[in-house]
BAMARVO-490647 format. One line per 8 residues: their letters; for each residue x negated, y negated, z negated of C-alpha. Coordinates in steps of 0.05 Angstrom, whole numbers, padded with zeros to 5 digits. Example, Ala and Ser with C-alpha at 12.3 -4.5 7.8 and 13.67 -1.06 7.14 Angstrom:
// residues 2
AS) -00246,00090,-00156 ~ -00273,00021,-00143
//
This chain:
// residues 369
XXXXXXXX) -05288,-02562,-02325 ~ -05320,-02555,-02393 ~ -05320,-02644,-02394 ~ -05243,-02634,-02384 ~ -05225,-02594,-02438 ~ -05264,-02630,-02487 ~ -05221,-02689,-02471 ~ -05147,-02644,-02483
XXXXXXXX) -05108,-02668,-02545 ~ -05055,-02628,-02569 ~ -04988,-02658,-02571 ~ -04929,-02649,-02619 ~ -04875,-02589,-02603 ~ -04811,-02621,-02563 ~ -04743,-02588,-02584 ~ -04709,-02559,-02510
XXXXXXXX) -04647,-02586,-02515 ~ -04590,-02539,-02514 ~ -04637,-02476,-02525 ~ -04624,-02439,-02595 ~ -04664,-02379,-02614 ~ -04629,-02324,-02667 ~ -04643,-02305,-02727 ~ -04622,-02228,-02763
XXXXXXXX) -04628,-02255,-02840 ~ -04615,-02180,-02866 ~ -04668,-02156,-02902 ~ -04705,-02089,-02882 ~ -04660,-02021,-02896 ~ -04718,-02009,-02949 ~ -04660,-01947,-02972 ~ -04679,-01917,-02908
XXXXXXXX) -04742,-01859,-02910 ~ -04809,-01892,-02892 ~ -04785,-01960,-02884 ~ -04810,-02005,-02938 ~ -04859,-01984,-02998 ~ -04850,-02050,-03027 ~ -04801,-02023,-03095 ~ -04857,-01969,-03113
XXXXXXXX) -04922,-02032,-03102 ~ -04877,-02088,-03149 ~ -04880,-02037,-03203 ~ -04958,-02016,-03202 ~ -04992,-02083,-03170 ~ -04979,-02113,-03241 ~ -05026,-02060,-03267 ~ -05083,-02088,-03210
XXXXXXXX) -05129,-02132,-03242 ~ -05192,-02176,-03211 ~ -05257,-02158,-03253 ~ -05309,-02217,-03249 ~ -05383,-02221,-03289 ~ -05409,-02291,-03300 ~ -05473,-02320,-03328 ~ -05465,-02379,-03387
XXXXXXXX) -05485,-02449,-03367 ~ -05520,-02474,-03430 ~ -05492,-02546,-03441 ~ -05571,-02568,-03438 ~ -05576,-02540,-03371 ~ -05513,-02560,-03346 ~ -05526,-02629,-03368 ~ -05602,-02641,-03327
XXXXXXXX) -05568,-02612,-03259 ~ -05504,-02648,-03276 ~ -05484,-02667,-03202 ~ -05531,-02615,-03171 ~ -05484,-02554,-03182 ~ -05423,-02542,-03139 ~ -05363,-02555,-03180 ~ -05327,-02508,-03137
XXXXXXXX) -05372,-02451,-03148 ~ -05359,-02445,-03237 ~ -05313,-02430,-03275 ~ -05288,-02458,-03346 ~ -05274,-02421,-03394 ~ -05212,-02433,-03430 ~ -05221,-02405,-03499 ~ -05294,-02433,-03513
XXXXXXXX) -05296,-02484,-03459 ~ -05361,-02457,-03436 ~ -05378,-02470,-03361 ~ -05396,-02399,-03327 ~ -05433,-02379,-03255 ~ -05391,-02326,-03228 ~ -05450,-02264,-03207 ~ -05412,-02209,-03189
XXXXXXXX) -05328,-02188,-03167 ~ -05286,-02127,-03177 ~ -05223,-02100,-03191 ~ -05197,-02055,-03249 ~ -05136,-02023,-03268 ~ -05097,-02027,-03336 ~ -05080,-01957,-03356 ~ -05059,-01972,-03428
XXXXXXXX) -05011,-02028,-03449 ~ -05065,-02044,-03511 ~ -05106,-02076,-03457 ~ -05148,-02018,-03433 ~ -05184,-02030,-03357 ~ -05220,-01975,-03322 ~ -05267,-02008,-03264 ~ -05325,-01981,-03236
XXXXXXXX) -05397,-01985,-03271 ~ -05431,-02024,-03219 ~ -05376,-02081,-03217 ~ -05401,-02098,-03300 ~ -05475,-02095,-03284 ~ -05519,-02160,-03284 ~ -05546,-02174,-03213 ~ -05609,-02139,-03230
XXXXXXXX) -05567,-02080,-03238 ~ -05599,-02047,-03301 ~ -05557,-02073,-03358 ~ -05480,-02087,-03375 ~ -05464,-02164,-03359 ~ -05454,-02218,-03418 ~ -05394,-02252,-03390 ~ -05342,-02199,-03354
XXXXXXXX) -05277,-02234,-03339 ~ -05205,-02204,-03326 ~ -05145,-02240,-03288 ~ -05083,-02201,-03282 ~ -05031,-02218,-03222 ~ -05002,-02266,-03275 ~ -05067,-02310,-03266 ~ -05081,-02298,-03336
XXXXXXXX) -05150,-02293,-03345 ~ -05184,-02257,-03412 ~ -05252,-02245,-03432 ~ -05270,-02162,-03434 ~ -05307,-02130,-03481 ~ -05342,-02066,-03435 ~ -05323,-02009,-03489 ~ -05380,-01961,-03449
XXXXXXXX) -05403,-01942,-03380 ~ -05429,-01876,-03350 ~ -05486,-01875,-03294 ~ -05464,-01800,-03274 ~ -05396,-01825,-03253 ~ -05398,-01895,-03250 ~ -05338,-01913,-03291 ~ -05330,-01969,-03343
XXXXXXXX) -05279,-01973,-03392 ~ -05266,-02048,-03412 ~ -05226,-02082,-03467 ~ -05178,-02147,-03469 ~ -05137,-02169,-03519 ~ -05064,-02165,-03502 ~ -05002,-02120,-03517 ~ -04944,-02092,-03478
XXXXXXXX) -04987,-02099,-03413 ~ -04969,-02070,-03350 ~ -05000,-02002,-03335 ~ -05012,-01956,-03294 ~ -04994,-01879,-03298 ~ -05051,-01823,-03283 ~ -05025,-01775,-03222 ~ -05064,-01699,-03229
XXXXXXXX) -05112,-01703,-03171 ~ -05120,-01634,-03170 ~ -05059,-01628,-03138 ~ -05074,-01677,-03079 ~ -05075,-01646,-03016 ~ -05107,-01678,-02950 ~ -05056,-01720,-02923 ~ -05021,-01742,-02973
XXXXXXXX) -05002,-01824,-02968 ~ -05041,-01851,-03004 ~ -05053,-01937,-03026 ~ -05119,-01974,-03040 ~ -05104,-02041,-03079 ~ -05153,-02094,-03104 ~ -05178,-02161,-03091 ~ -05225,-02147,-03033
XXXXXXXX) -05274,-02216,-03007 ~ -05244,-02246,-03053 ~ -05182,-02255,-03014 ~ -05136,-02238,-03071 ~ -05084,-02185,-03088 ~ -05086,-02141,-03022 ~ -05058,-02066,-03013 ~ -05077,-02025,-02953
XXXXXXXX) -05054,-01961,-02932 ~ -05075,-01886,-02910 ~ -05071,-01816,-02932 ~ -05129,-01774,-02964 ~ -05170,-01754,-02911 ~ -05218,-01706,-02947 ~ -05224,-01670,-03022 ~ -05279,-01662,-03061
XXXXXXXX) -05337,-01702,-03025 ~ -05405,-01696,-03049 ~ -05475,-01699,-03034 ~ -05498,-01729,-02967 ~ -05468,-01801,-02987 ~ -05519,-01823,-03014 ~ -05474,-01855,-03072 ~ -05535,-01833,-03124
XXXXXXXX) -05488,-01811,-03182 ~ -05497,-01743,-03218 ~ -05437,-01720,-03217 ~ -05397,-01731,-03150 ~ -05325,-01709,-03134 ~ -05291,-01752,-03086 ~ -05226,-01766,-03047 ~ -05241,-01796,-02979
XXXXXXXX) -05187,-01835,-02948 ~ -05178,-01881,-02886 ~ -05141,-01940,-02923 ~ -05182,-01997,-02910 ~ -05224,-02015,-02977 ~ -05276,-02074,-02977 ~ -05333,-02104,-03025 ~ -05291,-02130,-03079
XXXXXXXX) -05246,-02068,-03076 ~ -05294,-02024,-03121 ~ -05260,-02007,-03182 ~ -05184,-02017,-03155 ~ -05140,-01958,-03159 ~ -05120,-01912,-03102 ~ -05043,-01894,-03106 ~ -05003,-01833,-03091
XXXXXXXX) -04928,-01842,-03061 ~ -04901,-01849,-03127 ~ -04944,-01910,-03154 ~ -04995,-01865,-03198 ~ -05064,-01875,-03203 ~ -05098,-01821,-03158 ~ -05160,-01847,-03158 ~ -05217,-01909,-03170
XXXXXXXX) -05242,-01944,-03109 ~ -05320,-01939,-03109 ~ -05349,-01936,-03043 ~ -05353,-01936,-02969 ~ -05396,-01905,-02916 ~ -05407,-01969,-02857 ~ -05461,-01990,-02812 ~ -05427,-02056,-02821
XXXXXXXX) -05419,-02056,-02896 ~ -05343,-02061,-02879 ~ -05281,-02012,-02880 ~ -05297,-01957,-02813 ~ -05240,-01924,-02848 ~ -05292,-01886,-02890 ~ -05273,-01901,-02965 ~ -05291,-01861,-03021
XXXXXXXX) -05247,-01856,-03093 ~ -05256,-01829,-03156 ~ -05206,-01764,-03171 ~ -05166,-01780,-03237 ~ -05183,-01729,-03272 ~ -05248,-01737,-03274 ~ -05232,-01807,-03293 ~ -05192,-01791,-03349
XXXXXXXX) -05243,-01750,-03374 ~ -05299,-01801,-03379 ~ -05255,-01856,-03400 ~ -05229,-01822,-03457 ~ -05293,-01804,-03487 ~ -05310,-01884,-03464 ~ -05257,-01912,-03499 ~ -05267,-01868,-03565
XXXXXXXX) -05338,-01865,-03574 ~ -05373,-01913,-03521 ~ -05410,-01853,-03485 ~ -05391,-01796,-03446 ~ -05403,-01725,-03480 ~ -05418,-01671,-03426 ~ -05428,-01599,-03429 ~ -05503,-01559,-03406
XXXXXXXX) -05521,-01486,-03404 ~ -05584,-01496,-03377 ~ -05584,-01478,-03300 ~ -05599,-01501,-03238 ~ -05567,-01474,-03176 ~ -05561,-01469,-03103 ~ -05503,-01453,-03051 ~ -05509,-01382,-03015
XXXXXXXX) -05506,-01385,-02943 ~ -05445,-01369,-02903 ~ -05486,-01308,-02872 ~ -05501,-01288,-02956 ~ -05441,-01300,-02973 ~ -05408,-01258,-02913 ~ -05460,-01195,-02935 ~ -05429,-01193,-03009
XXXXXXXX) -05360,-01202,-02978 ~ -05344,-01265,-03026 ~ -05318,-01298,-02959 ~ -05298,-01360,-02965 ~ -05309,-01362,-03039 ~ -05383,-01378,-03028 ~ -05419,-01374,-03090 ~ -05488,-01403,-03138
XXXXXXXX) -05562,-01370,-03132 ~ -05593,-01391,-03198 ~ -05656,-01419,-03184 ~ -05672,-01440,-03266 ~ -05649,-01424,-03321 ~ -05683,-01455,-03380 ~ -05705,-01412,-03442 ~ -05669,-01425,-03512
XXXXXXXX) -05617,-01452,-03469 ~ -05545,-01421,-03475 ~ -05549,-01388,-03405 ~ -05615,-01358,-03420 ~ -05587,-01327,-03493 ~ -05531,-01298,-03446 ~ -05585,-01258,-03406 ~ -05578,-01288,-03332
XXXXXXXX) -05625,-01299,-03286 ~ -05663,-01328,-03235 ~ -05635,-01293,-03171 ~ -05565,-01282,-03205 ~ -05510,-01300,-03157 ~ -05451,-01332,-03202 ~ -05380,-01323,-03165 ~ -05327,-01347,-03224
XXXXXXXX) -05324,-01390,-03278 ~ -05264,-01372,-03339 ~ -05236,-01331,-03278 ~ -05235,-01385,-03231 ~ -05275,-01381,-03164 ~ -05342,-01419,-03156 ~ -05355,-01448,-03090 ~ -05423,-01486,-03091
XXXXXXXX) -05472,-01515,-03141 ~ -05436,-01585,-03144 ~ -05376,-01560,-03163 ~ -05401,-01510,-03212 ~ -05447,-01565,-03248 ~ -05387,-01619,-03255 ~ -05340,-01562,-03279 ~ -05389,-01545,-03333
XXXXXXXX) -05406,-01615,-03355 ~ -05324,-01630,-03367 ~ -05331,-01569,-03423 ~ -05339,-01597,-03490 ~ -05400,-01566,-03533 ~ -05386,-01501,-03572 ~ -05338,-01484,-03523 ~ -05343,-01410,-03492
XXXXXXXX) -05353,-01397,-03421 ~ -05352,-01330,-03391 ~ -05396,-01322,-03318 ~ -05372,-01276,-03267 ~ -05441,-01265,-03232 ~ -05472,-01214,-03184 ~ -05542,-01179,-03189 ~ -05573,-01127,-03156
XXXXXXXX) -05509,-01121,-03112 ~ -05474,-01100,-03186 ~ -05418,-01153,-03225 ~ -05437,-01169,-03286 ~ -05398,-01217,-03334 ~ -05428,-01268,-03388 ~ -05403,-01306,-03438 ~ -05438,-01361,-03469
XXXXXXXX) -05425,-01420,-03512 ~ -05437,-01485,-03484 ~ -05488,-01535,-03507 ~ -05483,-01621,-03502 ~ -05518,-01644,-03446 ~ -05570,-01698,-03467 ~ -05552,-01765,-03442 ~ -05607,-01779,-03390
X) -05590,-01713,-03356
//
């Protein structure tokens, strides 16, 4: 059977005479609810950019394995002419129309990952391509801010993640395998991931979603229903190293945060009081009847450091922050670093079974910490 089939050739179609097949040439009611998203994507995919890093071909080098390197696999620079290796692909966002990109840290990084590329490359929708200039990056959150030269670009428009709620529809676009321009779709699956991802950055904060988002995604934007930038693609949780519909984004207001201080001053200024904390138990939590609230044991707190001057603790159990419910140590920590030094904090906190309040002024965080 299998000789057979080798031997089958496949022929041209024959028209069926007299048979016509119909054709509704109306395009889709796109006014109707839920039918077409297609208006709100033309307006933000111009914003979507492909983020590539390269390594320079010296013309010496390029000229002994002249015939040895795959043509297909460089690049040529059109400003200097200079022939490039392409190491590493993104995607970024424009968010100003001066030419500011937000991507993710790791997309800039040489392929040893310790240090910012050479060459990072941006081409919009347009095809144009420009060489970036990366303005800073931050380890904690693993946001870049780049540079291009270029004025009245499309942009996109920062939504207030804070006021995402789980499922909410929600877009992931970017240029994932490579295969160009792609949007996928889903809602926002979870709030405030952290921890247990094993994503390594200091200061974690996530939006989960089940839109599908692939290597070569990282650094794309997440969109809310109304085209704004909810979040920064960064990672996914696989087996298989692809989409499971596990995907992990960067809230926008934390990105605002860092990229403003990126784009100002090329590093990130965080505030420190000088604890260290852990989450209470459920069963703790129940016995001081905080609830749901939860709330931090402080398990540090460093002399000569602001928390320390306030008179806490080890053992103090801290339940608000400027009023506001604390839930856990994560979300304590990045709510502190977001305060700018000299600022005043005050510490709802519990001891002894007793409330207590504190109120401290915050100190910069070094940059290694």
């Amino acid at each position: 059977m299998l000789r057979h089939l080798t031997a089958l050739v496949l022929l041209p179609a024959m028209a069926l005479a007299g048979v016509t097949f119909e054709t509704d040439a109306r395009p889709v009611n796109r006014a109707a609810p839920g039918s077409s998203y297609a208006d709100m994507l033309a307006r933000i995919t111009p914003a979507v950019v492909s983020v590539r890093t390269a390594e320079v071909i010296p013309a010496s080098v390029l000229k002994r394995y002249s015939g040895r390197i795959d043509p297909d696999k460089v690049l040529q620079d059109a400003q200097t002419g200079e022939t490039l290796l392409p190491t590493g692909l993104g995607s970024g966002t424009i968010i100003h129309p001066d030419g500011y990109v937000i991507t993710n840290r790791h997309v800039v990084l040489q392929e040893n990952r310790r240090s910012v590329a050479n060459t990072v490359i941006v081409q919009l929708a347009d095809r144009r391509e420009f060489r970036a200039k990366v303005l800073g990056v931050d380890a904690g959150t693993d946001i870049a801010v780049l540079k291009i030269e270029g004025k009245g670009l499309p942009y996109a428009r920062f939504a207030d993640s804070d006021k995402a709620r789980v499922g909410d529809v929600v877009f992931a676009i970017g240029n994932p395998l490579d295969a160009g321009l792609t949007v996928t779709s889903g809602i926002v699956s979870a709030l405030g991931r952290s921890g247990k991802l094993g994503m390594g950055m200091a200061f974690e904060d996530f939006i989960q979603t089940d839109a599908a988002i692939n290597p070569g995604n990282s650094g794309g934007p997440l969109i809310d229903f109304e085209g704004r930038l909810l979040g920064m693609n960064t990672a996914i949780k696989s087996g298989t190293g692809l989409s499971v519909g596990l995907g992990y984004s960067i809230p926008s207001n934390l990105i605002t945060a860092v990229a403003l201080d990126l784009a100002n001053q090329g590093r990130v200024v965080r505030g420190l009081i000088g604890v260290q904390g852990e989450d209470l138990s459920v069963a703790e939590a129940t016995k001081l009847s905080l609830g749901k609230a939860g709330g931090v044991r402080l398990v540090v707190v460093s002399d000569e450091m602001p928390a320390a001057k306030a008179g806490l603790k080890i053992g103090d159990i801290v339940v608000g922050l400027n009023g506001k419910p604390v839930e856990n140590w994560n979300e304590m920590r990045l709510e502190i670093s977001r305060r700018r030094p000299g600022e005043v904090l005050t510490l709802n906190y519990i001891r002894e079974g007793r409330g207590a309040l504190a109120r401290l002024t915050v100190a910069e965080r070094p940059l290694d910490r």
